[in-house]
Structures are given as C-alpha cells and as structure tokens.
N, C-alpha and C positions, 0 to 999 in steps of 0.2 A: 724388274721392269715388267710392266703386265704385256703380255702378248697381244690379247684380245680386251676389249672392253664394247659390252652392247647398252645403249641407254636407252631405256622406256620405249622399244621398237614394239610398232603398230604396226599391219598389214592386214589386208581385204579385197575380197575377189566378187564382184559383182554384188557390194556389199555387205557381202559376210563375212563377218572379224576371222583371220587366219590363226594372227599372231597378234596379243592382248596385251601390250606394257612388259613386253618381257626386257628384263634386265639382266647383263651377268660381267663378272672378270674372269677372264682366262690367262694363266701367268703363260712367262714366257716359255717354251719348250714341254707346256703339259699337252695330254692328251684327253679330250674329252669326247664322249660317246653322249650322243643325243638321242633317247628310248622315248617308245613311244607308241602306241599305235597309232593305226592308217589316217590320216588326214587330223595328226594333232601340230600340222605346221612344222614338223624335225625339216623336211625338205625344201619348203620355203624359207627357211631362217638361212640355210646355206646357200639358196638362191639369192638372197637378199645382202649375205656377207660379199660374194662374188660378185654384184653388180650384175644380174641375170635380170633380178626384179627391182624393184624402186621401190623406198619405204616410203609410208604414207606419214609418218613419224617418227621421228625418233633419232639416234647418233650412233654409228659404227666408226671404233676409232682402235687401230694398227699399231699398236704401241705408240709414238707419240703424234700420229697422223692418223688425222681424221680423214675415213675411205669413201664414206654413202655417197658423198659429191662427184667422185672421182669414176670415170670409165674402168668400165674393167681390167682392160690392159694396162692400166694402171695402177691398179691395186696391189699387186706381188704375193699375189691368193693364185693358186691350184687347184682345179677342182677335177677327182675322180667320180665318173657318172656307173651306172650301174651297168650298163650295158656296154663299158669300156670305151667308145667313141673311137676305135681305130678306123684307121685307112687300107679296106681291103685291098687296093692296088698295091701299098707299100710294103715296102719290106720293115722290119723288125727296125732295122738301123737308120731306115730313113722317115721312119714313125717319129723314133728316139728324136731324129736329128731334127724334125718339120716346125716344134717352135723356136731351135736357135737358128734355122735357115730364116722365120719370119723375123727375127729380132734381129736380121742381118749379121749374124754372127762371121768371122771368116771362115774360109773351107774348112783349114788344120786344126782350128779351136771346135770348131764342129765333131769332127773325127777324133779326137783326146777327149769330149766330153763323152760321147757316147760310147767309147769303149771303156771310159773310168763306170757310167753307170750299169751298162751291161754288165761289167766283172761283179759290180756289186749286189747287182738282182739275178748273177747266174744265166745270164740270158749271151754269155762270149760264141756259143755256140749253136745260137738261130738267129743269127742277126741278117743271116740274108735268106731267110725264112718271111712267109708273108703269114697276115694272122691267121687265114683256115686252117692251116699247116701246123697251127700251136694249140695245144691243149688248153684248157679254162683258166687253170692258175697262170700257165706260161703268159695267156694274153695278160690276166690284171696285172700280171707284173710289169707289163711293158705299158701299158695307162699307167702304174705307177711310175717307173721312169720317166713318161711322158710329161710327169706333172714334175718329177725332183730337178730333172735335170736344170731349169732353169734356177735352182734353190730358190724360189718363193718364200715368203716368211713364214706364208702359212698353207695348209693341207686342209680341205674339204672333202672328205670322203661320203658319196650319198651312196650307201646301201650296197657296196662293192663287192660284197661273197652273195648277194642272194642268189645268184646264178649259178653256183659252187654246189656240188653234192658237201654232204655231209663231212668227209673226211677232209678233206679237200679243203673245205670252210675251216676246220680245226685248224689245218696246217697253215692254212694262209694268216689267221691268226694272229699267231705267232710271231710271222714274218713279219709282218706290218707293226707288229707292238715293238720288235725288235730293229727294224730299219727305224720308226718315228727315234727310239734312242738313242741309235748313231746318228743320228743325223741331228739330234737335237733340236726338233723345227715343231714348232704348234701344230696340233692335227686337232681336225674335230671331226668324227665316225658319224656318222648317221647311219643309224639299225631301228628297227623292232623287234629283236631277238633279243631277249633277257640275258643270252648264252655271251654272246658276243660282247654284251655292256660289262656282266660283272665279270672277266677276265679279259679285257682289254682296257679298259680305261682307268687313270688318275682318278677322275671325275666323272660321273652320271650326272646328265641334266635332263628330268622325266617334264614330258610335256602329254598335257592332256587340254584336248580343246583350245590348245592356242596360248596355255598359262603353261609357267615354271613352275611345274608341283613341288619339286623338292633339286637341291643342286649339295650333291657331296660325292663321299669316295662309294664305290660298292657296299664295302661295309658299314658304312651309316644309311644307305637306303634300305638292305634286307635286315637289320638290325634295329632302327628307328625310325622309322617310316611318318612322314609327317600327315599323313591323313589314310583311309582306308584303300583310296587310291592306289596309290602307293603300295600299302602293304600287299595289295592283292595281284599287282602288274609286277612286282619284282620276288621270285623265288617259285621254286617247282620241283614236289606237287604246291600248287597256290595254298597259301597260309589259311586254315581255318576260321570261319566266325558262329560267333553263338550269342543269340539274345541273350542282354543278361540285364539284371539289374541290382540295384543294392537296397538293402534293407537292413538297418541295426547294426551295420557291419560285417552281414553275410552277406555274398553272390548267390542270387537266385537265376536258374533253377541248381547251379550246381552244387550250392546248399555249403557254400568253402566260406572259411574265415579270412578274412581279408587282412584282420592285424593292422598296423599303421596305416596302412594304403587305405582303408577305408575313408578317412578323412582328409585322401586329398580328391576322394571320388563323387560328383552330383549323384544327389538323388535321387537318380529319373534314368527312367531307359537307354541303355547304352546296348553296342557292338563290343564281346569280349573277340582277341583272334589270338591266336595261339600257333606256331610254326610247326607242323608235322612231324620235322624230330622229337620236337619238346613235348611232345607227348609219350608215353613209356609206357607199354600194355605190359602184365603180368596178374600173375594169380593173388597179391593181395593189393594189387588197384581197389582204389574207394568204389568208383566206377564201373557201370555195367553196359556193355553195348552187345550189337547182333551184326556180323560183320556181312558185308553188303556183297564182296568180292576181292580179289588179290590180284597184284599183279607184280611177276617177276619180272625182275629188272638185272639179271645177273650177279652183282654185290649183296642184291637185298631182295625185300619182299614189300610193296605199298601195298597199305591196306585201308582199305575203306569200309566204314561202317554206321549206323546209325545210333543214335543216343538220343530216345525220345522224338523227336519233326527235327533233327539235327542231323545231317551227315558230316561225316570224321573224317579225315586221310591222318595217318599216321606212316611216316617214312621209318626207314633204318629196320623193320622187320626180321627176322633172323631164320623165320621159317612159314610155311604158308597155312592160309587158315581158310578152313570149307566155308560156302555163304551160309549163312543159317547158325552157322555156329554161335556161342555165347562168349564172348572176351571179356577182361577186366582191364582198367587202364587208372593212371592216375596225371594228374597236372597240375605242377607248380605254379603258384600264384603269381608266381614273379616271372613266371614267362610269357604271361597275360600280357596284349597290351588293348589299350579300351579305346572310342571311338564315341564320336556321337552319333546317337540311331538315326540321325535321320540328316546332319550336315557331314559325315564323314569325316570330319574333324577331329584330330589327335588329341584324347583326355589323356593330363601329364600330371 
C-alpha cells in the first residue's frame, strides 16, 4: 500500500515557480530524505504535504485519501520544525501531553501515553523539566515525541539536527533512523547535508530548482547519477570532471581507448567525471600530474592536483605529497561516467 503519493504538484511565491510538476510514490513505512540546496522547494513540499501552504496544482494523496483539500488537523501528518517549536513555560510532560489535551484526550489516557513515549525517547527522567533545562538532543527528542505521540501516518521532518553540533547530529541520526523502524510510520527528512541523506534514508529525492532530479536509494544516486547535477551535489570530496571528447574511438585529451564504449558515445564534446577513489596514483600510472596540496584527514590523505587546465582530487591516499611535487596516476575507463557539455545530461 503506498504511503504517500504526490501528482504533478505546482507551487509559486509571488510568481516564481517553487515547485515544477513534481511527482512521486512513497511506500508505506519507507523513509525518504529530501536533498537539496537552499531554496530548491525540499521545505515547501513538506509545507504543502501538511496543509501549511495551498497547492496551486496538483493531488497529495495518504494512502487511499486524498489530503490537499483537507485542513491540516485533518490530515494525520506530523511535522518537526527545525527550531523544535516547544513551549518554554511547559514542562517536558505537559509539551508531550499539549496535542492529546487538544484532541481532548481524557486525563489517565493522557498520562499512559506520555509515559509510554517518554520510556521510548529516554526522556522517563526530565519529564518535569522545562526545555532551557534540556540539552539540544534532549529537546528534539521531545518535538519528536511531540509529533509520535498522537501516531500520525506520517512524519515530516524539516531540517531537525541543523541546530545540533556535529556529534550530536551523528547520534541523533541514528535514533531517528532507528525509532522511524519501530515505529513503522512514513517519514520524510528534509536536509541539505549529503551526510545525513546517504546514511539515513531508503530513498533520496534530490531537487534542484523546484524539479526531481533523480529519486532512488543512496547507492543509485553516488553510483548513477542521472545528470551532472547530481553527480556533483552527492559525494565528498565532489566527483571529478574533465573535457573530453571522442575521436576514432580514443578520449581526448586523455588519449585512452575506449574499446566497445566508444560506440555508444556522440561525437562531440562531452563532461568525463570520475569519483576520487577511482582514481589510483602510483609510479607506473599512464598519467602525469603536479599535486596542488594534501590534506589529512586521519584515515587518509586527499590529494589534489593538476593535469594540464584540469584539477584532480583523489581520495583513499596513503601518505602525504609536497605541492610541486610530480605524481603518476592511472583511470579505468569504466569508471568514467560522460555527460553532456553543455545540458548536463547523462550519456548512457
């Protein structure tokens, strides 16, 4: 049964297109992460699933009910805001308890729910804690409770760790990938951190400008990336490119035999990109470059360098290399992937 379904959804803000005929299915109990940078529509689409904004076009439908009509309090959508939305006057337990006191819940049903979700989010022991009193994680936990407790069908999260240090974010992580499990309930993440999409979510849904660039798992976005777009917003250090063109069945200027692939490739100027691992520096590399600078990273070494009007990054390094220095490198033809030079459009 699908969870979510969006049909050809339109939105615009003093006439300018937000959101472009975006369509998508979201099954029941998946998790999907919405990437993106700033102002490509990720936060208006969850405004516009919740009933915050009014589509200009289009059909938002809840498994077998149709929502866009419907008030938001009727919709059975959750939504975490980035800045948590608590109640400095309340406490922790009467935060939890503030949307079944509105749904007129009775007192003792009240008090059983929010001690079942407190145990569940760890929070048994700040419940008569108000939020200055809680730490950064403690509070999203309790916006999150905020939003489970009334079990919603579905979870709208916009942007919820950016407020989070670093570690902090990791951890929350986690939790949040691990509670949407047990709990079994639609979520959809809104982030611009690449960190956060490719180890939290089922699904990646990358928007740029208001359009669905590409909708799959992590590993089909940093693996096959349907336009250069794409290739270059997901992974880091960002994926290599390099003028290239073909000629008789060689890559110029890299001067490589193409073998089969040449003929499924135009012959006209294209974008080669190649992933930073997939390149391999050593002393009988084809290749000559002048390395630009290094930078340690603990595990490794990235290394960056020039090849001709070309700069390199190369990941997985094993030891550090002076600027100025001369390296050798080599790359598989089959880790290439091509682009058009000037639509950024994926040649297959």
């Amino acid at each position: 049964m699908p969870g979510l379904r969006l049909r050809d959804i339109w939105k615009s803000f003093d006439g300018k297109p937000v959101l472009q005929g975006v369509s998508l299915d979201l099954a029941e109990g998946e998790l999907l992460v919405l990437l993106g940078p700033s102002g490509c529509g990720k936060s208006t689409m969850l405004r516009l699933i919740a009933g915050l904004e009014q589509l200009d076009k289009g059909e938002i439908w809840l498994g077998d009910r149709r929502i866009d009509p419907l008030q938001p309090k009727d919709r059975h959508v959750a939504m975490v805001f980035q800045n948590y939305s608590l109640y400095p006057h309340m406490t922790v337990e009467e935060n939890l308890a503030f949307p079944l006191k509105v749904a007129r819940y009775a007192r003792v049903d009240r008090h059983l729910l929010v001690a079942r979700i407190a145990e569940l989010l760890g929070l048994t022991d700040r419940l008569k804690h108000k939020p200055g009193q809680l730490s950064g994680g403690q509070r999203q936990r309790v916006a999150l409770g905020r939003a489970i407790i009334r079990e919603p069908s579905l979870f709208l999260l916009d942007e919820p760790l950016s407020n989070l240090d670093a570690d902090l974010r990791a951890r929350m992580r986690l939790e949040i990938v691990s509670l949407q499990k047990r709990l079994k309930t639609t979520m959809i993440h809104v982030t611009h951190d690449q960190a956060e999409a490719l180890t939290m979510a089922d699904r990646i849904g990358l928007l740029n400008e208001g359009h669905l660039i590409q909708l799959g798992s992590p590993q089909e976005l940093y693996n096959d990336p349907a336009n250069l777009f794409a290739a270059r917003f997901i992974g880091s250090p960002r994926i290599n490119t390099i003028p290239v063109g073909v000629h008789e069945g060689r890559l110029t200027p890299l001067d490589m035999s193409l073998g089969p692939l040449a003929a499924t490739l135009p012959q006209r100027d294209l974008t080669a990109a190649v992933r930073p691992e997939r390149i391999r520096l050593g002393a009988e590399g084809k290749y000559q470059a002048t390395v630009v600078g290094t930078e340690y990273l603990g595990d490794q070494y990235v290394v960056t360098m020039a090849y001709g009007s070309t700069t390199l990054t190369v990941s997985g390094a094993e030891a550090e290399f002076r600027p100025g220095s001369v390296v050798r490198f080599d790359i598989n033809p089959g880790d290439l992937l091509f682009f058009e030079r000037e639509s950024g459009d994926r040649v297959r």
